[in-house]
C-alpha positions in Angstrom: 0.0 0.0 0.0 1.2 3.0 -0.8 2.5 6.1 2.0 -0.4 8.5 2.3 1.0 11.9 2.1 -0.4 15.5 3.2 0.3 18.5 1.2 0.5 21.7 2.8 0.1 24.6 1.3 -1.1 28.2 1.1 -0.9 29.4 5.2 -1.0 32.6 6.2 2.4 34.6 5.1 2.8 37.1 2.3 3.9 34.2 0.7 0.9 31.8 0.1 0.2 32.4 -3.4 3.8 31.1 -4.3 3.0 28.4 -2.2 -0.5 27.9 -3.9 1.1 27.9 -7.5 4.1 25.6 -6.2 1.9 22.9 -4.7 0.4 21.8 -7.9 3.5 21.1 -9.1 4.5 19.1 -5.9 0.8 17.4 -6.0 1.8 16.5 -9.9 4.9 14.9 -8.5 3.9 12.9 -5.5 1.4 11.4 -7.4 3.7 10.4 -10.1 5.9 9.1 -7.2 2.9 6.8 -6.3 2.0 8.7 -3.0 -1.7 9.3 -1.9 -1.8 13.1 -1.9 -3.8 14.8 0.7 -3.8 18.6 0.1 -4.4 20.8 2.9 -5.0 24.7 2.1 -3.6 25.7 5.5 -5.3 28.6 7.5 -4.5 30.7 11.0 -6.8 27.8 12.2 -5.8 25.6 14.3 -8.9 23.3 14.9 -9.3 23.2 11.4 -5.9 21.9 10.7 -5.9 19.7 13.4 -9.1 18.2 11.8 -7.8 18.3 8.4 -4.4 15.7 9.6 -6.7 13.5 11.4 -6.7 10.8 10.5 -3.0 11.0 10.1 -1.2 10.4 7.2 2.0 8.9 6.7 3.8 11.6 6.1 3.4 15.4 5.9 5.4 17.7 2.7 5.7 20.9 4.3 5.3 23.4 1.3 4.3 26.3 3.2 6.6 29.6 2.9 6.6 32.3 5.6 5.9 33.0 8.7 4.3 30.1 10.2 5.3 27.7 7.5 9.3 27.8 7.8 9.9 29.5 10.8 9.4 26.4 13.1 5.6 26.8 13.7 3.9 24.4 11.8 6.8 21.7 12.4 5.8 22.4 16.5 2.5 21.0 15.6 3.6 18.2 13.7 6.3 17.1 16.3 3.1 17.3 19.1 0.9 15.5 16.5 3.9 12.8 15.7 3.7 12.7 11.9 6.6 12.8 10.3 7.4 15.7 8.3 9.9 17.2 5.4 12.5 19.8 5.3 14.3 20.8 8.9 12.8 20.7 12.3 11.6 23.6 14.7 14.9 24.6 16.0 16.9 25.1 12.3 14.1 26.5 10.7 13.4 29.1 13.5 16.8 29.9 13.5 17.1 29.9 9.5 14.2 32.0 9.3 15.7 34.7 11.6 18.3 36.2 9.6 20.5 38.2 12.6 21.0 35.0 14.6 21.8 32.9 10.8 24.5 35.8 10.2 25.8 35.2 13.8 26.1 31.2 13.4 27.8 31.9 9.6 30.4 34.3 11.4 30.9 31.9 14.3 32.0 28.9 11.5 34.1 31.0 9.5 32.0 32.6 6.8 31.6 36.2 5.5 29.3 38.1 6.1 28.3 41.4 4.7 28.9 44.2 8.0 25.5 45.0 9.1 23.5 46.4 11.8 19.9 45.9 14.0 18.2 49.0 14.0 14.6 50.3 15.3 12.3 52.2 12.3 13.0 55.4 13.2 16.9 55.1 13.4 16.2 53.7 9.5 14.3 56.4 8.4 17.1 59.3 9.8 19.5 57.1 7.9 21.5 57.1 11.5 23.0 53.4 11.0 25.6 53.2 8.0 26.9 55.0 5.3 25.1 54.4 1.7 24.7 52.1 0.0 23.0 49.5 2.2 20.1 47.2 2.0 17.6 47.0 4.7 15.8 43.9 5.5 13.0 42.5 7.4 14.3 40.2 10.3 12.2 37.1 9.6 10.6 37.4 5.7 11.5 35.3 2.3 11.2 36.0 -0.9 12.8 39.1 -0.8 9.1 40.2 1.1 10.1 43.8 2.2 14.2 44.3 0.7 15.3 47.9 -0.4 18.3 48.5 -1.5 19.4 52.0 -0.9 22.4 53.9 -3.3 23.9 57.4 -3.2 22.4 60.0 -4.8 18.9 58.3 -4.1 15.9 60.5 -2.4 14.0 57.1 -1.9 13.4 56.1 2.0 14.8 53.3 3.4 11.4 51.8 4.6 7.6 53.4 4.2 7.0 53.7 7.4 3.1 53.2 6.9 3.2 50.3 4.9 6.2 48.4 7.1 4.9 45.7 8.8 7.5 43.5 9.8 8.1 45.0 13.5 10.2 47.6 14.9 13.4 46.2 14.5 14.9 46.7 10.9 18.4 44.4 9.3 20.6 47.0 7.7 23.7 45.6 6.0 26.5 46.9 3.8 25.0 46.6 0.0 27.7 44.4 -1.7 28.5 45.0 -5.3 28.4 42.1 -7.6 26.6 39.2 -8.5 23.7 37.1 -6.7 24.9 33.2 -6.7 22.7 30.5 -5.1 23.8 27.0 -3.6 21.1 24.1 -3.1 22.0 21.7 -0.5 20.5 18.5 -0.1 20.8 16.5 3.0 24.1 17.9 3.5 26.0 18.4 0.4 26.2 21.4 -2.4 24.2 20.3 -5.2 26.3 23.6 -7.5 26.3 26.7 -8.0 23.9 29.1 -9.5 23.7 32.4 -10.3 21.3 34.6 -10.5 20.7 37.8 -13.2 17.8 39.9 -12.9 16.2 42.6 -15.1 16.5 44.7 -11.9 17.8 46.4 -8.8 18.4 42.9 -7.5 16.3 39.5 -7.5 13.2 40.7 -5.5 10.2 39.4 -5.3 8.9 40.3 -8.9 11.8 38.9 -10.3 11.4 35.7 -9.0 8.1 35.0 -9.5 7.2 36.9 -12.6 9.5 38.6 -14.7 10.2 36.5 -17.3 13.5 37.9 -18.3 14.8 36.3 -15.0 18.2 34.4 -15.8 19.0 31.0 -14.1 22.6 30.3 -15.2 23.7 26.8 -14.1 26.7 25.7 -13.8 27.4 29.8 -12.4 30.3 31.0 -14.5 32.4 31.8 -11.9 36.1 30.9 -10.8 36.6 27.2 -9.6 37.8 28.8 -6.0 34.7 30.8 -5.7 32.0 28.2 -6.3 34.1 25.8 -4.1 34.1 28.4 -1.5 30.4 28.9 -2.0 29.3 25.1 -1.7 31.7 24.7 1.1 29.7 27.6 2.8 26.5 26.5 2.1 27.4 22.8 3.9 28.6 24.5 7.1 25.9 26.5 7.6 23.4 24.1 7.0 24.9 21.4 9.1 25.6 24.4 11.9 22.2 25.3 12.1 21.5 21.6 12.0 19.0 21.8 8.3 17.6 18.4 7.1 16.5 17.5 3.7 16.2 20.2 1.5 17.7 24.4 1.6 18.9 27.2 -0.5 22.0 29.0 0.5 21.9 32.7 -1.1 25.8 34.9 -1.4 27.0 37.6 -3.3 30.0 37.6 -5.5 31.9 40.8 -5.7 34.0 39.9 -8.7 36.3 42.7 -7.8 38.0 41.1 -5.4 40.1 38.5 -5.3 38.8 34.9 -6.1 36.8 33.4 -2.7 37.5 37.0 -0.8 34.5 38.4 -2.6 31.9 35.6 -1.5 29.2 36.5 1.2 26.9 34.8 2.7 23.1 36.4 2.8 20.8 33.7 4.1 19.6 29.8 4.6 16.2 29.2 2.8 14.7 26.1 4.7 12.0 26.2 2.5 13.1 26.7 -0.8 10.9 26.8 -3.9 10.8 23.3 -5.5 9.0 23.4 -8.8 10.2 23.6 -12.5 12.9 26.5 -12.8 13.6 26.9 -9.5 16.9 26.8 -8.2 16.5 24.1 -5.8 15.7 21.8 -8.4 17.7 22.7 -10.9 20.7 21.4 -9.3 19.7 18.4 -8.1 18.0 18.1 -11.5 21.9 18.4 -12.9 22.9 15.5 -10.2 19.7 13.1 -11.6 16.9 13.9 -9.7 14.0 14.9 -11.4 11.0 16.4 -9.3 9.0 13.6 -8.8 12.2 12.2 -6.9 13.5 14.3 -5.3 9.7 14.6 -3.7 9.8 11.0 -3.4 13.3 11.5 -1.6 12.3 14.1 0.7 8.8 12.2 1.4 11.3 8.7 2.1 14.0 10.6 4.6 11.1 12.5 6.0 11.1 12.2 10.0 10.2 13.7 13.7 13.4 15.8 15.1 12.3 15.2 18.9 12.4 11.4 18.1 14.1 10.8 21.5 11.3 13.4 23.3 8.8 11.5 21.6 10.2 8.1 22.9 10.6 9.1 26.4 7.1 9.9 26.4 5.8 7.3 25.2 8.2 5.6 27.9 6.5 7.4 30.8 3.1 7.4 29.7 0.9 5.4 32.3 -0.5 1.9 30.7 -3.7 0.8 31.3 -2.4 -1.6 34.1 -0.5 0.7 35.8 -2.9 3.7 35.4 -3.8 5.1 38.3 -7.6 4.2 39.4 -10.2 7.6 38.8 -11.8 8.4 42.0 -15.5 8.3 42.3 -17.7 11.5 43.1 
């Protein structure tokens, strides 16, 4: 009998159409795998969910982006519910989705980083933090969801300050000059190198999703050194921050400076896109995957991360001969 497998999709991010238009794909694929695909459009519901895994299936595919779908929420639930579940646990994909404390565990294992800076709103907006040019960041989005890039001469504001609304704290870093390369890394090894050329400022949200003249060179034409350095990079911090199955690792290349000196580290992806053209298919398509197995890997390797928690409950959980007797009255 086949492994019956829920889909999630959608939640409650300013991601869920991607994860809407992504999911077919992934539904395409399981079912081509042989899976039983149970999609669940996922809400700020609870009950509903609850309801919706019940009875449980054999395995969840976490496609959700976002808050709430990669930042260690939705893979609580699933660890309290005990069905198995792709992609990494709570703990590396609250700590990949929160981009100061992933910059902190990069620095701490010996990789670049570009300088940067936590700063409140209104410290952004008097442009009190660091020198142009800069690029100020959410703490805890994807997709590029809320990234301006700021250059001299520019009478843009960092941030409109009635539309922000990803908290009072702000990410500022030093802009680096370059190019965008990407490194896939599946259960612990760099799939390649990729790099990224978009129409515009950088590869923001529209880029990725929409404009069409949206360039996916693979294999990245880069020095030997620097895609070395790059994969090498992308292993460390995924094993640091202790990733499972499936992420994106995203750097900058300033090609002006000597060979691996001019790679930086950005941020992990936990959740990375997985459909056609996206990057973290692409390379493992290179490596002979093809969708439906890689989704058939990641459904296979899929597991609980608090397996010992799990087990030492079940452990201490009374039996029914040892159960204590219910008083009457």
């Amino acid at each position: 009998m086949s492994k019956t497998v829920a889909l999630l999709v959608g939640g409650w991010s300013a991601e869920r159409q991607v994860s809407l238009t992504k999911g077919k794909a992934i539904e395409s694929a399981l079912k081509e795998a042989g899976y039983t695909v149970r999609v669940v459009d996922v809400c700020k519901d609870l009950t509903k969910l609850v309801a919706e895994l019940t009875p449980k299936p054999d395995v969840v595919f976490n496609n959700l982006y976002g808050r709430g779908g990669e930042d260690g929420t939705i893979q609580g639930l699933l660890e309290i519910m005990e069905i198995p579940y792709t992609h990494s646990g709570v703990t590396a994909s609250a700590t990949g989705m929160d981009k100061p404390l992933t910059r902190i565990i990069a620095h701490d294992n010996g990789i670049q980083v570009a300088d940067g800076k936590i700063a409140t709103k209104e410290e952004v907006l008097a442009e009190d933090v660091m020198e142009r040019p800069y690029v100020v960041k959410p703490l805890n989005e994807g997709s590029s969801v809320g990234v301006t890039i700021i250059f001299e001469g520019e009478n843009q504001l960092p941030l409109d300050e009635k539309s922000w609304e990803f908290g009072d704290r702000v990410l500022v870093e030093k802009y680096v000059p370059g190019r965008e390369i990407h490194v896939t890394v599946l259960d612990g090894k760099a799939q390649g190198v990729t790099e990224i050329i978009a129409p515009g400022r950088f590869f923001d949200y529209d880029a990725k999703y929409h404009d069409q003249r949206t360039k996916l060179v693979t294999p990245a034409d880069v020095p030997e050194d620097v895609a070395a350095t790059a994969m090498d990079c992308a292993e460390k911090i995924f094993n640091a921050i202790g990733c499972n199955g499936l992420a994106r690792c995203d750097f900058r290349y300033d090609d002006s400076k000597s060979g691996s000196d001019g790679v930086y580290f950005l941020e992990i992806n936990t959740m990375p896109g997985l459909a056609p053209g996206s990057v973290a298919l692409i390379q493992p398509e290179l490596n002979g995957y093809t969708l439906s197995s890689l989704c058939a890997h990641l459904v296979e390797t899929a597991k609980l991360h608090n397996a010992s928690w799990h087990e030492k409950a079940h452990d201490e959980a009374p039996s029914s001969k040892t159960a204590p007797a219910r008083a009457n009255g």
